[in-house]
C-alpha positions in Angstrom: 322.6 -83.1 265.7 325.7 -81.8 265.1 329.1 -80.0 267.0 330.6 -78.8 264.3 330.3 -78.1 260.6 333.0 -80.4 258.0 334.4 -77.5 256.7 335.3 -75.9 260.2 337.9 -78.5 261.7 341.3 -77.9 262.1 344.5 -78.6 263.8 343.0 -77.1 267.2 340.3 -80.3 267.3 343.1 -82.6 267.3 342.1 -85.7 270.3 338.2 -84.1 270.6 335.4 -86.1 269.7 333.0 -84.4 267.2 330.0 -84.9 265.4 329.2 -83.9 261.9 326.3 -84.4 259.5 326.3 -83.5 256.0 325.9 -85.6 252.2 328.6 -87.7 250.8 331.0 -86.4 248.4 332.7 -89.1 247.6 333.3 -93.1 249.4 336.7 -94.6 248.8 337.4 -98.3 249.5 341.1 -98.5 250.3 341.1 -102.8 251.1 339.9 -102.9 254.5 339.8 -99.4 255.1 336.7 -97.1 253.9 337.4 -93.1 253.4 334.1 -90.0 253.1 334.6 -87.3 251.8 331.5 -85.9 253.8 329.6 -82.4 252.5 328.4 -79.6 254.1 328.3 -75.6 253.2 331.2 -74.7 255.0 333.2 -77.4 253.2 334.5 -80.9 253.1 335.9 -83.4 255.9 337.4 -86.7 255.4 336.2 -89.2 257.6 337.9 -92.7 258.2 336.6 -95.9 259.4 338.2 -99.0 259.6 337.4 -102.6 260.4 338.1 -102.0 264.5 333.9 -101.2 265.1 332.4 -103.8 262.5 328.9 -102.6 262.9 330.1 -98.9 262.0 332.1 -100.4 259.2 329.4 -102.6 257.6 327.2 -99.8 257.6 330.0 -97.2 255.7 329.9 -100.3 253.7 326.4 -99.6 252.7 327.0 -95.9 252.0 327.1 -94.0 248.6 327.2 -90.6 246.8 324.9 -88.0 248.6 323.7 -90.2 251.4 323.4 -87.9 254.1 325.4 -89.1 257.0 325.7 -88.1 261.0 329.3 -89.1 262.1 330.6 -89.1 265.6 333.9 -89.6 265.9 337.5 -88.5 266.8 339.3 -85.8 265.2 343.4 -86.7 264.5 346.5 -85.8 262.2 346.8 -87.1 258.4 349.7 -89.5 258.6 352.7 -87.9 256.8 352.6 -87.8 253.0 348.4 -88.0 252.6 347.8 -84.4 254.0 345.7 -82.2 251.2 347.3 -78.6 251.1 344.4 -77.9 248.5 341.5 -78.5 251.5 341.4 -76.0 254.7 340.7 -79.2 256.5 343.7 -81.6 254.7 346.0 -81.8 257.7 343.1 -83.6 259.7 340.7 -86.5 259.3 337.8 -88.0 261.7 338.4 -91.4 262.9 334.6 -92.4 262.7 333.2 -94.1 265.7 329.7 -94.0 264.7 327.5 -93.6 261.6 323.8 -93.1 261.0 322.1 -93.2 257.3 319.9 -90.4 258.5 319.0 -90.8 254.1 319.8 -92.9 251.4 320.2 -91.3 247.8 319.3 -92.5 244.0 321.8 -91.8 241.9 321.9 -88.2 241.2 321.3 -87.3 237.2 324.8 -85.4 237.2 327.7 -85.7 239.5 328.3 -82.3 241.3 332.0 -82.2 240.0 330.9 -82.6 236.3 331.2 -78.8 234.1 329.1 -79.8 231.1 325.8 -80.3 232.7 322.9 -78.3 230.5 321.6 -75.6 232.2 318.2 -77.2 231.4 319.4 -80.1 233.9 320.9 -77.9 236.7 317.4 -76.2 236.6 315.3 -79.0 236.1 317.5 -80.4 239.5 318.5 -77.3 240.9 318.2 -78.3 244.4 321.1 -81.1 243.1 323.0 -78.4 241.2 322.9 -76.0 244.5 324.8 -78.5 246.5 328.3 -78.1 244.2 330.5 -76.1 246.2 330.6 -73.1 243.5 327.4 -72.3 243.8 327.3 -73.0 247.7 330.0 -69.9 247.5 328.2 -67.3 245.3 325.4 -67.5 247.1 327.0 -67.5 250.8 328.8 -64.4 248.7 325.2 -63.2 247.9 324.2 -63.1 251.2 327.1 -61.3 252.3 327.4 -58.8 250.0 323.5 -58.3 251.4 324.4 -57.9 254.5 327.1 -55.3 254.2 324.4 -53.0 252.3 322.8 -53.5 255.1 325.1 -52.4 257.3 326.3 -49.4 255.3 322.6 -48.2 254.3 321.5 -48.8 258.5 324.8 -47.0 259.4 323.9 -44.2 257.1 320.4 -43.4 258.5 318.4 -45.3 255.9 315.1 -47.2 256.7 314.2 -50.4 255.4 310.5 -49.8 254.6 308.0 -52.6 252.6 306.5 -51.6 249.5 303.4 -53.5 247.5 304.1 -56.5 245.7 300.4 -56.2 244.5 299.8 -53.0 243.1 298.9 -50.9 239.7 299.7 -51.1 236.9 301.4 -48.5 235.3 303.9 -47.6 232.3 307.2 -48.2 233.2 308.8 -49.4 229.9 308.1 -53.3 230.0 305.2 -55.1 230.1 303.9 -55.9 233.6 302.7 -59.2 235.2 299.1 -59.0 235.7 297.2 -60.4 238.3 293.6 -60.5 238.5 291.4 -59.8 241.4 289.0 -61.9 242.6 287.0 -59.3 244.9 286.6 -56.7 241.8 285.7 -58.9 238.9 287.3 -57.6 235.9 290.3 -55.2 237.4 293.9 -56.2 237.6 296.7 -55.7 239.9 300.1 -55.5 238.7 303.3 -56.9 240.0 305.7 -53.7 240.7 308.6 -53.3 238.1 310.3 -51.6 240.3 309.1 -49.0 243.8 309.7 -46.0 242.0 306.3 -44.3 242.7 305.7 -45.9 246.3 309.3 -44.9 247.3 308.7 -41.1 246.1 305.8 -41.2 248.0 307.9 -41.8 251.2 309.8 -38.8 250.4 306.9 -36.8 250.6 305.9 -38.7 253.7 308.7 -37.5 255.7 310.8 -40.4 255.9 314.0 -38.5 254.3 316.0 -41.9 253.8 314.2 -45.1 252.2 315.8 -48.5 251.1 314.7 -52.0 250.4 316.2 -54.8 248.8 313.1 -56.2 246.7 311.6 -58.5 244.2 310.5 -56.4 241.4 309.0 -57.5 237.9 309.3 -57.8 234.4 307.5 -59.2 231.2 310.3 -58.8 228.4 312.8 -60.5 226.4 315.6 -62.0 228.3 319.4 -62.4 228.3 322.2 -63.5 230.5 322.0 -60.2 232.9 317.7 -60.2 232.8 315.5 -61.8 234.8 311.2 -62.0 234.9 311.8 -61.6 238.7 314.7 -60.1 239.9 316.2 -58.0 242.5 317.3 -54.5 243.7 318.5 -52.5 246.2 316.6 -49.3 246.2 317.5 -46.1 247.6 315.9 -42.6 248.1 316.8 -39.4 249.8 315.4 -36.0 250.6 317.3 -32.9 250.1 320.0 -34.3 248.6 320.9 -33.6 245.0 322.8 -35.9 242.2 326.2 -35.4 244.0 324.7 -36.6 247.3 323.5 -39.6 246.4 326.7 -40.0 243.6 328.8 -39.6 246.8 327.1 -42.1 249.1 325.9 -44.8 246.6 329.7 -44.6 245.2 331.0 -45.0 249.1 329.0 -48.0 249.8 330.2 -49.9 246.6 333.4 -49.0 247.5 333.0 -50.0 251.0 331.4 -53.0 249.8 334.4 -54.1 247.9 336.7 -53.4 250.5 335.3 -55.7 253.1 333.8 -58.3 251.1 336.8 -58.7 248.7 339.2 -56.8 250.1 339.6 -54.9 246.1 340.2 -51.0 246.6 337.9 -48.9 244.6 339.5 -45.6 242.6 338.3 -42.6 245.2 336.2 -40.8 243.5 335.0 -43.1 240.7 335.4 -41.3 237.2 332.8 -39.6 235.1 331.9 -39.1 232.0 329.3 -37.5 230.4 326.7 -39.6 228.3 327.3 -37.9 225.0 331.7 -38.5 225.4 330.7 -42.2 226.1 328.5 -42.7 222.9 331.4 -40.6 221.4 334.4 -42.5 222.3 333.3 -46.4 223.2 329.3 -46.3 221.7 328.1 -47.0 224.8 326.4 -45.6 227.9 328.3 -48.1 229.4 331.8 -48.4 228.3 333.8 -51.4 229.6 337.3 -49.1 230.6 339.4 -52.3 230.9 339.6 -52.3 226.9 341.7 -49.7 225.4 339.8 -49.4 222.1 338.3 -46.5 221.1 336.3 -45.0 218.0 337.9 -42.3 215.9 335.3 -40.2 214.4 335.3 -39.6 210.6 332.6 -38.6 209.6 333.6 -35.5 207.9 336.2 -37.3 206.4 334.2 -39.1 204.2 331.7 -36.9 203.2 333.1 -36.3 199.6 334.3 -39.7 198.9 333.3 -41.5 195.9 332.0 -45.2 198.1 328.6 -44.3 198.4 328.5 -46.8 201.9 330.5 -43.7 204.0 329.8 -40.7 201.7 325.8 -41.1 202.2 326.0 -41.8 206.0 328.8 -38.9 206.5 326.0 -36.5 204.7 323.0 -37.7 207.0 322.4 -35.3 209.7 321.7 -38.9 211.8 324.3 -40.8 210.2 327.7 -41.3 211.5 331.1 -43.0 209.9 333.8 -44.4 212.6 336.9 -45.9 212.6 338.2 -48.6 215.2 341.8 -49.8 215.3 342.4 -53.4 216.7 346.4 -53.4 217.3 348.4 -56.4 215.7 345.0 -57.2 213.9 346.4 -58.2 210.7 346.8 -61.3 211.6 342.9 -61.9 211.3 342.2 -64.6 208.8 339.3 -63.6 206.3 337.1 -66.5 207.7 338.0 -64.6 211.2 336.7 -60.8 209.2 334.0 -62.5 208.3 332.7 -64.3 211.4 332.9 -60.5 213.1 330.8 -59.1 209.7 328.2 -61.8 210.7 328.2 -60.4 214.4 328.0 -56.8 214.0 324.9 -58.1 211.5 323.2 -59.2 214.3 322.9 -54.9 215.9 321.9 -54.1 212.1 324.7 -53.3 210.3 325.3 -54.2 206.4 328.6 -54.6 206.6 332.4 -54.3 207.9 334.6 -52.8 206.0 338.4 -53.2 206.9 341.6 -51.6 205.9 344.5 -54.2 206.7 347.6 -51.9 207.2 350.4 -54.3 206.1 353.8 -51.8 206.3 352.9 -48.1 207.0 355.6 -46.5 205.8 354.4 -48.0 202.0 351.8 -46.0 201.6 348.8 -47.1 199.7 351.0 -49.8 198.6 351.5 -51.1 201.8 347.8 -51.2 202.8 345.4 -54.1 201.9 341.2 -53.8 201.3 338.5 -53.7 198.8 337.9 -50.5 199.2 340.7 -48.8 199.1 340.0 -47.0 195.7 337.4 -45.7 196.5 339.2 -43.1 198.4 341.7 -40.4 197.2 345.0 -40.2 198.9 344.6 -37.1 201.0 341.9 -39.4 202.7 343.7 -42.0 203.4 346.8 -40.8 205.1 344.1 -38.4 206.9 342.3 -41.3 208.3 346.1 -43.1 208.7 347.1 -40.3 211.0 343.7 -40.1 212.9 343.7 -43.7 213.8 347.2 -43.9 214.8 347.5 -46.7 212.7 350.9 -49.0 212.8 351.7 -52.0 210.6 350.2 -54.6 211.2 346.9 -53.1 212.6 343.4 -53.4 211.0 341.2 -50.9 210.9 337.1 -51.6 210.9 334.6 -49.0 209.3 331.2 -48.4 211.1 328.7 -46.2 208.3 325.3 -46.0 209.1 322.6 -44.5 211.3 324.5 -43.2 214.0 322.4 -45.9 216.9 323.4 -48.5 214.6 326.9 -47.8 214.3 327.2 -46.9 218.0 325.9 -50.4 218.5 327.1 -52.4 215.7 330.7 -51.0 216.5 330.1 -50.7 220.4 329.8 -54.5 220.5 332.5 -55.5 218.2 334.6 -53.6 220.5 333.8 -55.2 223.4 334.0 -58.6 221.4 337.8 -57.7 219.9 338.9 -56.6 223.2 337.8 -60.1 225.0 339.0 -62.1 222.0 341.9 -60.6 221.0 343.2 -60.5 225.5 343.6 -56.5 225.3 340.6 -56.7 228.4 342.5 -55.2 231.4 342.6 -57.5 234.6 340.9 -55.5 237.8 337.5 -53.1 238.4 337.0 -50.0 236.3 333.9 -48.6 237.7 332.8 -45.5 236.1 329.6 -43.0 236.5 327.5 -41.7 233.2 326.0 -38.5 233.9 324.2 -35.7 231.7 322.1 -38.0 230.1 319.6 -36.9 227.1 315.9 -36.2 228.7 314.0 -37.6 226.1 314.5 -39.7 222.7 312.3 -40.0 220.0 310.6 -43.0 219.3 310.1 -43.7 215.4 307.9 -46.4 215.7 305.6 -44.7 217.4 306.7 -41.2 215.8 306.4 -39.9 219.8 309.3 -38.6 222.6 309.7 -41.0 225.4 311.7 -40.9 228.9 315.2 -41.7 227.9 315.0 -43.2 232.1 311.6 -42.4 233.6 308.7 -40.1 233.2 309.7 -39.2 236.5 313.4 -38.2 236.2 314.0 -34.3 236.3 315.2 -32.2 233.6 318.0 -30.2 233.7 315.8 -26.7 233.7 313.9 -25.4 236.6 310.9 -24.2 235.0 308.3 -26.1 232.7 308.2 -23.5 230.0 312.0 -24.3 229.7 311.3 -27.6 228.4 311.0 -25.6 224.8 310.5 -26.9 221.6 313.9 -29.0 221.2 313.1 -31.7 223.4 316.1 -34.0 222.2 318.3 -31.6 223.2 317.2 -31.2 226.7 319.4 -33.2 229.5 318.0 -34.9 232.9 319.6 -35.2 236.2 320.3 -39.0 235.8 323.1 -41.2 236.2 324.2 -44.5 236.1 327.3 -46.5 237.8 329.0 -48.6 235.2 331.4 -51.6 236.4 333.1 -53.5 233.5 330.9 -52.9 231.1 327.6 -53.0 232.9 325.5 -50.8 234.2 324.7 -52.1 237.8 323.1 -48.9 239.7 321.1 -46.2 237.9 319.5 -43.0 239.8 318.1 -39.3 239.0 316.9 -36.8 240.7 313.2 -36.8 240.9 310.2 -34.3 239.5 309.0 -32.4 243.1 306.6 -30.2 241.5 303.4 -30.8 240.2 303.4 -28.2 237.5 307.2 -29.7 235.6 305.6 -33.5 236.1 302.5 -32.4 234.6 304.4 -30.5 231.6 306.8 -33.9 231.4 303.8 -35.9 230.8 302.1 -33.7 228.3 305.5 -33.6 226.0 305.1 -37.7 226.5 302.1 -37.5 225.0 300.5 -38.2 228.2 296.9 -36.0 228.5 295.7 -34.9 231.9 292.9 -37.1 231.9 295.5 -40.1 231.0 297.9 -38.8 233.6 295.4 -38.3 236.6 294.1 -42.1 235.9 297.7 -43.8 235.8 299.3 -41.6 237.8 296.7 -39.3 240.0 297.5 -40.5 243.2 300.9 -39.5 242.4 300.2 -35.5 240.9 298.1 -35.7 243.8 301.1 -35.8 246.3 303.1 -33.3 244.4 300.4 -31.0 245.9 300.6 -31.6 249.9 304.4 -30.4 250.2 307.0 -32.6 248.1 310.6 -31.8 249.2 313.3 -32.1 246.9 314.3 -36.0 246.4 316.5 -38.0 244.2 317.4 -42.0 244.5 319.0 -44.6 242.9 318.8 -48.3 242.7 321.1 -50.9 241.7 320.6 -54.6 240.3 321.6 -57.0 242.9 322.0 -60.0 240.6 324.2 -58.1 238.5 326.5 -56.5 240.6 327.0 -60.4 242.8 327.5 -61.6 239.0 330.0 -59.8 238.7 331.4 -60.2 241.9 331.4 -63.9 241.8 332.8 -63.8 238.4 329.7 -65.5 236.6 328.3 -65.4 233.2 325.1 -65.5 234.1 322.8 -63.7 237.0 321.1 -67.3 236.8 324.3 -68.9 238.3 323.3 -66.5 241.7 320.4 -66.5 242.3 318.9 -69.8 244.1 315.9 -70.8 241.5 315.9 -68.7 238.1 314.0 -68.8 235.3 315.1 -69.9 232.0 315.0 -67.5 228.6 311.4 -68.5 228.0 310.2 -67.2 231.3 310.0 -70.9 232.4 311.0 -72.6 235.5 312.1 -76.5 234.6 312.0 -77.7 238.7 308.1 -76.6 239.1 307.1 -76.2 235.5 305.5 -73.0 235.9 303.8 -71.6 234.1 301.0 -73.8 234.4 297.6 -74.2 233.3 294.9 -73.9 236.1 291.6 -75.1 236.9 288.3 -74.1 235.6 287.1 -73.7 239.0 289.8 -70.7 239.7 289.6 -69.1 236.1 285.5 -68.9 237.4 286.5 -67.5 240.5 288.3 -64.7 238.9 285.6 -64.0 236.2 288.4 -65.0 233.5 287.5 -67.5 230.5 290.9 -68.5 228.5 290.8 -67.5 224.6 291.6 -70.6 222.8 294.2 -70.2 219.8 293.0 -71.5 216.8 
């Protein structure tokens, strides 16, 4: 139906006839001569008709916003003066010399140029909101970013290999999506969260080099970078350890960058252990690009008289830092207190402040409430720690050290945005030595800091000892900007280490050969050594396409509730199929 595509002519069509199709833009009535701006994914054409061929002009007469048009006609130069420099096509036009309505068009509920449209519309009318050219881009970016993982991964000696979508259900640290079986009344299947058994199980098959870029699942709270259903490229290896895979997962990023936005990479990527990271920044994944940093003083405080740092500073889990925002005295109090509010939201009670108004004045020249609370020696201790200058301000983190790392973490992230200190560029960066397990208060057990799968850092189970917080695991995790967009480990490959793992997890044998005895029962048969990693597509062309959201690339999200506005699922269904499955719905009273 068509020759070529509107956002593909140029100077080298000049005198050819040509026929494009595509939706209106925009119609212009110039008296006695009608301009369209006519649409397609590749770009936008204008298109000219004039009174010459009445029938063809009566009928761009009849035309409107997102009609979708097939125009024959002649391609020729702008006359001087109306060329477009801002349009790849703007030194030509198409002198129309035919025109079909191949559709008319209501009037759309948003124009496609308008930025204030609820997200609730755009989904409600995605198929609407996926015509405007930005998100035409990110997602002919999505698909091209695909494709050159592709590439590397096929170029590499990886094989794409299917994995169930309709599997077991088993713990992987969120809820799972459930589906019911028909043929065995009563049992479930379970949507995968993510390949990780099924791709180990490869390894042991013989394949040596696994991926799949796959649809994996998740019942839990959202947020801008989580999805119900989302999407990863997953990767496994035999008989390579953590620096193998570190090496090839951080060539194909890099590779990736290079040819899809032509952005060199740092070779090799930095590292940093976890325990400097929750150190320094709070974080497992520390945004580089902002040069704030905590200054530990925890010792410091410990024989102060202000109660809020001295009883932290004395709590073998408690933890008192210090973060300097440069030029920060300028912060109105409404501005300290709006950030008090925030870190409240990670848990903490407060945000102390020092405001350091001359430096050289000494206490005199310094400005907060709790100031005499603390002896001199302690102040121009934690002056000289900080680096402090006038006209800094210094914020206090004094808690549990989880809360302050996060309370403190954030707010550093937050300054650094707000206050422009964020450099411009890619800092990518890979975590490494990560703890094994962490203990879980609420339910006063040890769980998988990762995965009950992820190996320790010792070779033998009886080395798993009686400190398990202290032990480490082969993991690690690529970090870009601030978010984690690729996480890995090497993997348990014998039976007797996975078996001990689960027990310490609080996992029996009689638990771990139901959930997981098709598994132990691999470990048996020959399991080489194997270690992957996967990475979250949606985040990493997020981040790429320099979006707020992973719902602004991928082609029909869900909302925060798990909802999707354009089919309004989820939806009830009929008793005849809640029969057929043996299920009776619970009504809530």
């Amino acid at each position: 139906m068509r020759s070529h595509y509107c956002g593909a002519i140029d100077e080298a069509l000049i005198d050819q006839e040509i026929t494009l199709c595509g939706w209106v833009n925009r119609r212009r009535d110039h008296g006695g001569v009608i301009f369209i701006d006519l649409r397609d994914r590749a770009g936008v054409a204008q298109v000219v008709f004039d009174p010459d061929l009445p029938e063809v002009f009566m009928t761009a007469e009849r035309v409107r916003n997102e009609y979708v048009l097939q125009v024959r006609g002649r391609v020729r130069r702008r006359p001087a003066g109306t060329e477009n420099a801002d349009l790849p096509t703007g030194q030509v036009e198409v002198l129309g010399l035919s025109l079909e309505i191949l559709n008319a068009a209501e009037t759309p509920p948003f124009q496609l140029d308008e930025d204030d449209v609820g997200e609730e519309t755009r989904l409600r009318y995605r198929y609407i909101d996926l015509r405007r050219p930005q998100m035409q881009r990110r997602l002919q970016l999505r698909a091209r970013i695909t494709r050159e993982l592709r590439h590397y991964l096929d170029e590499h000696g990886f094989l794409d290999i299917e994995t169930p979508m309709l599997t077991k259900a088993t713990p992987e640290g969120a809820r799972d999506y459930l589906v019911p079986s028909r043929t065995h009344p009563g049992s479930f299947f379970a949507l995968p969260q993510s390949p990780q058994l099924f791709k180990q199980l490869l390894m042991m098959s013989g394949m040596d080099r696994y991926y799949q870029i796959v649809r994996c699942f998740r019942d839990e709270d959202l947020r801008a970078d989580r999805q119900p259903e989302f999407t990863q490229l997953d990767m496994e290896t035999s008989f390579l350890d953590e620096n193998g895979v570190m090496e090839l997962a951080e060539g194909m990023i890099r590779e990736l960058f290079a040819r899809t936005l032509e952005v060199a990479l740092p070779n090799p990527f930095p590292r940093m252990t976890y325990a400097e990271a929750m150190y320094r920044f709070g974080s497992d994944k520390p945004d580089l690009r902002i040069p704030l940093e905590f200054v530990d003083v925890t010792e410091l405080m410990r024989e102060v008289e202000f109660k809020v740092f001295s009883g932290p500073a004395n709590d073998p889990e408690g933890r008192v830092v210090v973060l300097r925002l440069p030029a920060g005295g300028e912060l109105s109090r409404k501005e300290i207190d709006d950030y008090t509010a925030f870190v409240a939201r990670y848990g903490a009670r407060g945000l102390a402040w020092i405001k350091i108004n001359d430096i050289h004045a000494g206490r005199e020249g310094l400005q907060s409430p709790i100031l005499k609370f603390m002896p001199d020696t302690v102040v121009v201790e934690l002056l000289d720690r900080s680096g402090a200058q006038t006209g800094d301000l210094l914020f206090f983190g004094a808690d549990k050290a989880r809360i302050v790392n996060d309370a403190l973490g954030a707010l550093r992230v937050r300054l650094g945005h707000d206050r422009g200190l964020a450099e411009r560029g890619w800092r990518p960066l890979w975590v490494v030595d990560f703890p094994m397990f962490e203990y879980d208060e609420k339910e006063q057990r040890w769980v998988s800091l990762h995965h009950p799968f992820t190996a320790p850092s010792v070779d033998r189970p009886e080395q798993l000892g009686d400190q398990p917080g202290e032990l480490l695991s082969r993991a690690y995790d690529m970090v870009l900007n601030g978010t984690e967009i690729g996480g890995g480990s090497v993997r348990i490959h014998q039976s007797a280490m996975q078996s001990a793992v689960f027990e310490l997890l609080g996992i029996g044998a009689g638990e771990a050969q139901e959930k997981f005895g098709f598994l132990l029962d691999a470990l048996k048969y020959g399991c080489p050594p194997h270690a992957g990693i996967a990475f979250g597509l949606d985040r990493l062309v997020m981040l790429m396409t320099g979006s707020a959201s992973i719902r602004d690339v991928m082609a029909f999200p869900k909302t925060q509730t798990a909802a999707c506005p354009l089919t309004d699922a989820p939806a009830a269904v009929s008793e005849r199929q809640l029969r057929e499955l043996n299920l009776r719905i619970r009504r809530q009273e």
